[in-house]
C-alpha positions in Angstrom: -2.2 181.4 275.6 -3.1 185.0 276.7 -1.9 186.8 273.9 -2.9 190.6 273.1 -3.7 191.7 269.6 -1.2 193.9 267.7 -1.7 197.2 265.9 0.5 198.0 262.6 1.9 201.0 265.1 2.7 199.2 268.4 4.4 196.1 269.9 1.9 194.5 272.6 3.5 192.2 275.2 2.5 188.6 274.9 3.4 187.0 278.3 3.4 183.5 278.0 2.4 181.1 280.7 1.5 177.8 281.8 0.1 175.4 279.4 -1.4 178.3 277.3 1.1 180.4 278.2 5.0 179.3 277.3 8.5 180.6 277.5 11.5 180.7 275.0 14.3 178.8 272.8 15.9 180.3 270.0 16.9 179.5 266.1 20.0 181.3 264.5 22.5 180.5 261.5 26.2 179.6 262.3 29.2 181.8 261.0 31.5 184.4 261.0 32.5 187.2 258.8 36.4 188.3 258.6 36.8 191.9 257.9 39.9 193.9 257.3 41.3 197.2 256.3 42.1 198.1 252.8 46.5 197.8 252.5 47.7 200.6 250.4 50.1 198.1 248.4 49.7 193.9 247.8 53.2 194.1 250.2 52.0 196.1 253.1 51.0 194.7 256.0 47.2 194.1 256.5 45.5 195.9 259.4 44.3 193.3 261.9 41.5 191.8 261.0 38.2 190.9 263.1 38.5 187.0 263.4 35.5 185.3 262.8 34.1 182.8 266.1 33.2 179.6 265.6 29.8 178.6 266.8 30.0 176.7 270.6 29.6 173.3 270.6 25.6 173.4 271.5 25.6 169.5 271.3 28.0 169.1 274.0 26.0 171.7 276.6 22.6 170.0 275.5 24.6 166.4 276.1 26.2 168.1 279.9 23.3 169.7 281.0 19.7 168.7 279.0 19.6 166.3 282.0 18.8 168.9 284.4 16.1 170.9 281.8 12.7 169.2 283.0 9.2 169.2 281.9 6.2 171.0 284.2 2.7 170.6 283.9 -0.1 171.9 285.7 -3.7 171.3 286.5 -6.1 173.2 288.9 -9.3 175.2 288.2 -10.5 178.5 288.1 -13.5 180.6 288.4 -15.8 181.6 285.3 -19.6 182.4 284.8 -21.3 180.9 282.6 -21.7 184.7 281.4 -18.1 183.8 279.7 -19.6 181.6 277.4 -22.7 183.3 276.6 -22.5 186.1 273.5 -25.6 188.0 274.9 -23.8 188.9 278.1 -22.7 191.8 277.4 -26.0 193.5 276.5 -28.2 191.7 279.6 -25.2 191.9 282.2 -26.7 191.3 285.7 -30.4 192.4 285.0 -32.1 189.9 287.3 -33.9 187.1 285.3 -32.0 188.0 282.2 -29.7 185.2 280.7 -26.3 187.5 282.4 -25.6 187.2 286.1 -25.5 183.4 285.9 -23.3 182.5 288.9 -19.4 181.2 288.7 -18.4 178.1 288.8 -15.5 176.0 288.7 -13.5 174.4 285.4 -10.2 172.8 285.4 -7.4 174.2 283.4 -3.9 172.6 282.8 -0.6 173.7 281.4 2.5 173.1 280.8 6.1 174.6 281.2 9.6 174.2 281.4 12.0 174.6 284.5 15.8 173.0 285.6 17.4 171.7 288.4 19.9 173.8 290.7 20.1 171.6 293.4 20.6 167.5 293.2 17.9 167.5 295.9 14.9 168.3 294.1 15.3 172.4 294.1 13.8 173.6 290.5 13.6 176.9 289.4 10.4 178.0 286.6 8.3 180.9 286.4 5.6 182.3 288.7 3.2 182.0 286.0 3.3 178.3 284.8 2.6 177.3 288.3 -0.2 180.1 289.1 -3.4 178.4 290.1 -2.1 175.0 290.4 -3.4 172.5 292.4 -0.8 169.7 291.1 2.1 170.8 289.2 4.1 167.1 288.2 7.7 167.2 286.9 9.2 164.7 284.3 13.0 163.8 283.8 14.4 163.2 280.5 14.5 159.6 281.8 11.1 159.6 281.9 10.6 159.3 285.7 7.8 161.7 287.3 7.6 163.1 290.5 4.9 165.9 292.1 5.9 168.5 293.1 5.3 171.4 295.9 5.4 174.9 294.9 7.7 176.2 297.6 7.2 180.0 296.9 6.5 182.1 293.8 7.4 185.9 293.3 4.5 187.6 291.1 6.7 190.4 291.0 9.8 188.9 288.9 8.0 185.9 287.7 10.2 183.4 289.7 9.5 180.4 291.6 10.9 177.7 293.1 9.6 174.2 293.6 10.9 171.0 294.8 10.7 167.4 294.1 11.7 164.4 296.7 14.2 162.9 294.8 18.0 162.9 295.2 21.5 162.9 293.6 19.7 164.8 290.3 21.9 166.3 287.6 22.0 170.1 288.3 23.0 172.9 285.9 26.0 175.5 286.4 25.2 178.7 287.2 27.4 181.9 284.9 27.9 185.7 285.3 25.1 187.4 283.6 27.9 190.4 284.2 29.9 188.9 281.8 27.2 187.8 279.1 28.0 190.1 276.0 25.3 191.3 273.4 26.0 189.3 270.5 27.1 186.4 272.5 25.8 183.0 271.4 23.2 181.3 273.9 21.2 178.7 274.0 17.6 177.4 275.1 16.5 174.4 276.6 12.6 173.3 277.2 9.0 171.9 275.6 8.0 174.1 274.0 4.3 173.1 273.1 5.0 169.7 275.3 7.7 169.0 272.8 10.1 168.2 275.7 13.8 168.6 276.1 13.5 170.5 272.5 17.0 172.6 272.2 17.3 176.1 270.1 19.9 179.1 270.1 20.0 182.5 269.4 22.3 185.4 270.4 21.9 188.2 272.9 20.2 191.4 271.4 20.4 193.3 274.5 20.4 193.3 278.2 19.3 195.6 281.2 16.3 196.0 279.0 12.9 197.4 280.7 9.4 196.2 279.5 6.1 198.1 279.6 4.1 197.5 282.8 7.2 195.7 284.0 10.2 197.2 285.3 11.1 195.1 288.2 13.3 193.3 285.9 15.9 194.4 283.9 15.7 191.6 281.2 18.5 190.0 278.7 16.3 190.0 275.6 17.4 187.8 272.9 16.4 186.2 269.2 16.1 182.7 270.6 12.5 181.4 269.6 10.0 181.5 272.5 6.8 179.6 272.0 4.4 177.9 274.5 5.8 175.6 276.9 9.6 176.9 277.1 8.6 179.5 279.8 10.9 178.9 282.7 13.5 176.5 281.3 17.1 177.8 281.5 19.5 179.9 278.7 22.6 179.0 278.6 26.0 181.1 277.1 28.2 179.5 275.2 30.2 177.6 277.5 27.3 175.6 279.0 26.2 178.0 282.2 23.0 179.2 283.1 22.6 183.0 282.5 18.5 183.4 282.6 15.5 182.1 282.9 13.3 182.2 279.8 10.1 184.2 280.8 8.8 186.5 277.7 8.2 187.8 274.0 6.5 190.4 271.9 4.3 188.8 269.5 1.2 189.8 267.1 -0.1 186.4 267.2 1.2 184.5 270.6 3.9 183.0 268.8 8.0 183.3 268.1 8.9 186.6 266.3 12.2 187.6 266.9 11.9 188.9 270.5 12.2 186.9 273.2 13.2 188.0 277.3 14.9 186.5 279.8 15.3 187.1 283.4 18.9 187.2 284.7 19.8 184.6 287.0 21.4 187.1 289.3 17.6 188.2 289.8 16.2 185.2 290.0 19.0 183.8 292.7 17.9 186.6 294.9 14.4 185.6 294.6 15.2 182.0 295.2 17.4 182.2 298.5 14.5 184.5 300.1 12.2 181.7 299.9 14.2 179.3 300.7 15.4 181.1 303.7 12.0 182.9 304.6 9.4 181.1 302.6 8.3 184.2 301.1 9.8 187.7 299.0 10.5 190.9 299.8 10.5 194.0 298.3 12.5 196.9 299.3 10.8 200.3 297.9 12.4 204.1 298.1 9.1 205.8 297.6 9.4 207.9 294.1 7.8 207.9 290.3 10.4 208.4 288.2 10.4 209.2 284.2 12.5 208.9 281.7 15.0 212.2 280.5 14.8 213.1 277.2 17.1 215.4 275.2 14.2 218.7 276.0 14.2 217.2 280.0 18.3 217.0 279.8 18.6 220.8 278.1 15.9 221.8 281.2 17.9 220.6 283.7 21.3 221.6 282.4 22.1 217.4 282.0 25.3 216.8 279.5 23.3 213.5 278.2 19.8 212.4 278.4 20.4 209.9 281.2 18.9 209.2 284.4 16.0 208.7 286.5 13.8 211.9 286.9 12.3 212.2 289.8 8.6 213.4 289.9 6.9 212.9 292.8 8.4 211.7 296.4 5.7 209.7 298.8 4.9 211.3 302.2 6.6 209.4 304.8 8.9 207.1 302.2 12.2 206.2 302.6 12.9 209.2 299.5 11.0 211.6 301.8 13.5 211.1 304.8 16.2 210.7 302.5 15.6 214.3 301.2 14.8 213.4 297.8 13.1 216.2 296.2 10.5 216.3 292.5 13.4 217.3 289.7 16.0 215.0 291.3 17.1 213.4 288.6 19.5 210.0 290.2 22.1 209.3 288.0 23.8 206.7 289.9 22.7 203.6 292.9 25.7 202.5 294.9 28.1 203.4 292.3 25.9 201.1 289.8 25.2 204.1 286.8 21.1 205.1 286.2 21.1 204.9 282.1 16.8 205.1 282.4 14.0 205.0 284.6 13.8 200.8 284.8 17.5 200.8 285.8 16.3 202.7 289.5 13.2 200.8 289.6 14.9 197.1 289.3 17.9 198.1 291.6 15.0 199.3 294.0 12.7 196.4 293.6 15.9 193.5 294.5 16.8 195.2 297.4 16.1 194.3 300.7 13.8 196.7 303.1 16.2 197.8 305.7 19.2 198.2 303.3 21.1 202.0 302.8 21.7 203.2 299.1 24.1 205.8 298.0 22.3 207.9 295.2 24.1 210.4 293.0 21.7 213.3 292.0 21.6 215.6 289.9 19.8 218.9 291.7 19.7 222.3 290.3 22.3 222.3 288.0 24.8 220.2 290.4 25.9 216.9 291.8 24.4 216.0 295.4 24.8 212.6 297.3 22.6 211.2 299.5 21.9 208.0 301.5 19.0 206.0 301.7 17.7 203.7 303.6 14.9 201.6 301.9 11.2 200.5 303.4 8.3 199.1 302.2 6.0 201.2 302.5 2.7 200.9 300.3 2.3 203.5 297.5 -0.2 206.4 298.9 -1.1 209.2 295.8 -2.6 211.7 296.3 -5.2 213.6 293.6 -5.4 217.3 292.8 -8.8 218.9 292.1 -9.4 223.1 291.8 -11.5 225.6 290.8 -11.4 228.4 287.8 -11.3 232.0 289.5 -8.5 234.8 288.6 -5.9 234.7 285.4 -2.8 235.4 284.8 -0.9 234.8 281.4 2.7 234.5 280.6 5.4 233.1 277.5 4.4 229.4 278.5 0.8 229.8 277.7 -0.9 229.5 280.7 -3.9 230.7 282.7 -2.8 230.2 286.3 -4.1 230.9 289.9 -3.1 230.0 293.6 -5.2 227.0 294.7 -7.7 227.6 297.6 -6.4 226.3 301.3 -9.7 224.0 300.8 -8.0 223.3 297.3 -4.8 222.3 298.8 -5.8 220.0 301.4 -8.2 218.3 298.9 -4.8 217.6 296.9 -2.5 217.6 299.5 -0.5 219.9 297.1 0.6 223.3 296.6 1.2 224.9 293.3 -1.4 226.7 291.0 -3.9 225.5 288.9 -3.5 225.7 285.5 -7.0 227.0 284.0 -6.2 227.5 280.5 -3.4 226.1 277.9 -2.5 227.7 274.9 0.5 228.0 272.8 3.6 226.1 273.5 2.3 224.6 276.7 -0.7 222.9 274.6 1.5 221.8 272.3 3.5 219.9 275.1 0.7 218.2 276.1 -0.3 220.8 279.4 -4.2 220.6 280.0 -6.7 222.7 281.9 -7.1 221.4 285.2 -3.8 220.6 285.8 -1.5 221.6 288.6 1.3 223.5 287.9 3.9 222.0 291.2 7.6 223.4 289.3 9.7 224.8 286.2 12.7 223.3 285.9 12.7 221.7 289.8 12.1 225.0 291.7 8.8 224.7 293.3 6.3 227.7 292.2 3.2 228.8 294.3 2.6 231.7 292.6 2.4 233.9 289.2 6.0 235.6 290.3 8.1 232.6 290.8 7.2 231.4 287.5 7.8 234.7 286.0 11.3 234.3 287.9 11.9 231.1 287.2 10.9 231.5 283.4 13.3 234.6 283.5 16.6 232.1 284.4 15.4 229.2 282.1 16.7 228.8 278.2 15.1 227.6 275.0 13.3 224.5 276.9 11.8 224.7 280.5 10.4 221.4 282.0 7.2 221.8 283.9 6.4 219.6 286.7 2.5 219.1 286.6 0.0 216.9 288.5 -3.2 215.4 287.0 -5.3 213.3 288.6 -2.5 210.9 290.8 0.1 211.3 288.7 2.9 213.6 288.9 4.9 213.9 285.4 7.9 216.4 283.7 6.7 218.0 281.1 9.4 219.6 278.3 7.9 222.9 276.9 9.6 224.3 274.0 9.9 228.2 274.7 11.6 229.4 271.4 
C-alpha cells in the first residue's frame, strides 16, 4: 500500500490502489433519536417532533445488486534498481564502481481491487489506479466464473476507468442522483477489501463537494464507511439500492480505515466513462487561471459580504480566461448558474468540461458584479517566473521597500509591478518576502510607488496584496490597523 506517514499536526492523504493500494466500505450503528420540544402543560400539544428513520434494508441491496460488485486483480511489472534494495545507496549513489548505479530491472507486482458492472455486456467501471501498470487485470463473479479483461481507457486525472469483459446478459447495478444524496444519508459499500470478496459495510455521508489536497479535479462525497485495501473502485450505494460513487480514497496515519473515506460521484465518473467509450480517450477542458481560496481578510479586501468564491490570481497568456477578459482579483462566484463556495468548486466544474464548451461566470470585480462568457481550451499551463534587482527605496504603511523593475527585469518575468526589496511590519507578518513582486492591492494593478500610495489611500483596515514569487502568483491579506 503507498501510505504516507502522519504527523500529530496534519492529515496526509493515503491513496489506496491496486493490490497494495485499496478502496472503501463502511461500518456504522443503527438507530434513531426522537427529539421534541418541551410542552408548557402535560395537556398541551407537543411540538412536532424529529421522527427517528429506520436503517434501509442493506440485506436486500447487497441480495439485488452484490451480483454486479466483482473482484479485480492485477499483475504486471515495474522498474526498480537494485539500488532500491540496497541501504548504502544513498551515500555511494552513481559513483562508478561503487555498489549505487546498479542498473533497473524488471519485477512483477500484482494487486487487487474492486469494480461493478453497468452494462450486461461486460462494461465495468474501477479506478485508474488498481489497473495502472497492468499487464493482465482478471475479473471474478460472485459465482465464481473468471474472465480477463481489457482496460478500455483510464483517466489519471479523476481516477476512473473502464474495462470490459466478453461476457453477456450480466447483472448490472442502478445508477442514482448524487444531486439528491443528503449528508447524513445512510449508504453502503460493496467490495474485497484485502481479497475478502463481495465483503459488504455502511456508513453515512459526512460531506460532499469536498476538495482534497493535490487533487481538486474532483469534488468528492466523503463518508465514514471503512476503506481498506482492495475496496478501491467498487460501488456506494444510498439507501435505496442505487449507485451514487465510486469508492476511491481515505486519510489514514497508518494505510488503514479511520473514519475518513472519499468517493467519486458517479456523475463524474459517467462523464469520464462515455468519453472513452465514445473516443477511447479523456478530455479536459481548462479556462487558464490559479485560483485561491477567500478568506474573511481576502472578503473585507475585496468588499465580499461572505468569504466565498474563487480568487483569481494569475490569468495564462493566451487561455481561454485571457480572451475571456478575466483579470488577477476576479474573484468568480458563480459557473453557469452552479454557485463557487471555494477554489475546488471552479477547478472540478473546469476540469469535467469539455474543450470547446462556453461558461457563463459571475465575478466579482472592483467592488461589483460582472458577467462574462467563456469559452474553454486546453491549452497547457505556461508560468512564468519573476527575478529583479535591489536599487532605489521607497517606504510606506504596508512595510515595504519597493522599486519599478528594470525593462530587462520585466521581460525576464514577463511581469510588471515592483519589486519588493524589503519587508517589515505588517507585510512580514502576512508572510510578504524580499524578492517578491508586488503585481496589485486590492485588484488594481500598481507599477509604481504612487498607485500604491493611491490605492492604500481608498483601502480599509485589510488590503490584499497580489504578489508573485518564483511561478506562483498568490493574494496575500495584510492587516493595516
Amino acid at each position: 500500500m503507498k501510505t504516507s506517514q502522519m504527523t500529530p499536526s496534519r492529515l496526509v492523504l493515503a491513496l489506496l490502489a491496486a493490490g497494495a493500494i485499496g478502496g472503501a466500505g463502511a461500518t456504522a450503528a443503527f438507530g434513531g433519536v426522537s427529539m421534541a420540544a418541551n410542552a408548557p402543560s402535560p395537556v398541551a400539544a407537543a411540538a412536532p417532533a424529529i421522527s427517528p428513520t429506520s436503517a434501509p434494508n442493506f440485506v436486500q441491496i447487497t441480495h439485488d445488486y452484490g451480483p454486479a460488485v466483482v473482484n479485480i486483480s492485477i499483475s504486471g511489472t515495474r522498474k526498480v534498481s537494485d539500488d532500491d534494495d540496497d541501504p548504502f545507496a544513498q551515500f555511494f549513489g552513481q559513483i562508478p564502481g561503487a555498489r549505487g548505479g546498479m542498473p533497473s530491472r524488471e519485477v512483477p507486482i500484482r494487486g487487487e481491487g474492486s469494480g461493478f458492472i453497468v452494462s450486461s455486456d461486460g462494461i465495468i467501471l474501477t479506478n485508474a489506479h488498481v489497473v495502472q501498470g497492468a499487464k493482465e487485470v482478471t475479473v471474478k463473479l460472485t459465482d465464481r466464473r473468471e474472465y480477463r479483461a481489457k482496460v478500455l481507457g483510464a483517466d489519471t486525472q479523476t481516477d476512473v476507468a473502464v474495462i470490459k469483459i466478453d461476457a453477456k446478459n450480466l447483472p448490472v447495478v442502478k445508477v442514482g442522483d448524487v444531486n439528491q444524496l443528503q449528508v447524513g444519508e445512510w449508504v453502503l459499500a460493496i467490495g474485497s477489501p484485502y481479497g475478502l470478496e463481495n465483503t459488504a459495510t455502511a456508513g453515512i455521508v459526512s460531506a460532499k463537494g469536498r476538495s482534497l489536497p493535490d487533487d481538486t479535479s474532483v469534488p468528492f462525497i466523503q463518508t465514514d464507511v471503512a476503506v481498506n485495501p482492495g475496496n478501491s473502485g467498487g460501488p456506494l450505494f444510498n439507501d435505496r439500492g442505487e449507485v451514487v460513487g465510486i469508492n476511491s480514497q481515505i486519510y489514514s496515519r497508518t494505510g488503514g480505515f479511520q473514519g475518513l473515506s472519499f468517493s467519486i460521484p458517479i456523475d463524474v465518473a459517467y462523464k469520464i466513462k462515455d468519453q472513452i467509450l465514445e473516443h477511447g480517450k479523456v478530455q479536459h477542458a481548462r479556462l487558464g487561471v490559479t485560483v485561491q481560496e477567500v478568506n474573511q481578510d481576502l472578503a473585507n479586501s475585496f468588499k465580499l459580504d461572505t468569504p466565498s468564491g474563487a480568487l483569481v490570481s494569475s490569468v495564462e497568456k493566451g487561455s481561454a480566461a485571457e480572451k475571456a477578459g478575466l483579470q488577477p482579483g476576479d474573484v468568480v462566484r458563480k459557473i453557469n448558474g452552479k454557485t463557487i463556495v471555494s477554489s475546488g468548486d471552479l477547478a472540478s466544474l473546469i476540469t469535467l468540461a469539455t474543450p470547446g464548451e462556453k461558461i457563463t461566470l459571475d465575478l466579482w470585480r472592483n467592488g461589483g458584479a460582472k458577467e462574462v462568457v467563456a469559452t474553454l481550451g486546453g491549452i497547457p499551463k505556461d508560468r512564468t517566473q519573476a527575478s529583479g534587482e535591489s536599487r532605489e527605496v521607497q517606504k510606506g504603511q504596508l512595510g515595504l521597500a519597493l522599486r519599478p523593475l528594470s525593462p530587462q527585469e520585466q521581460e525576464a518575468s514577463g511581469t510588471q509591478g515592483l519589486l519588493i526589496e524589503q519587508s517589515a511590519g505588517p507585510a512580514a507578518k502576512a508572510g510578504i518576502q524580499p524578492g517578491d513582486v508586488l503585481l496589485s492591492l486590492n485588484g488594481v494593478p500598481v507599477h509604481n510607488v504612487a498607485q500604491v500610495k493611491d490605492a492604500l489611500s481608498k483601502a480599509g483596515k485589510t488590503v490584499a496584496l497580489l504578489v508573485q514569487r518564483g511561478e506562483d502568483k498568490i493574494f496575500v491579506p495584510v492587516q493595516l490597523g
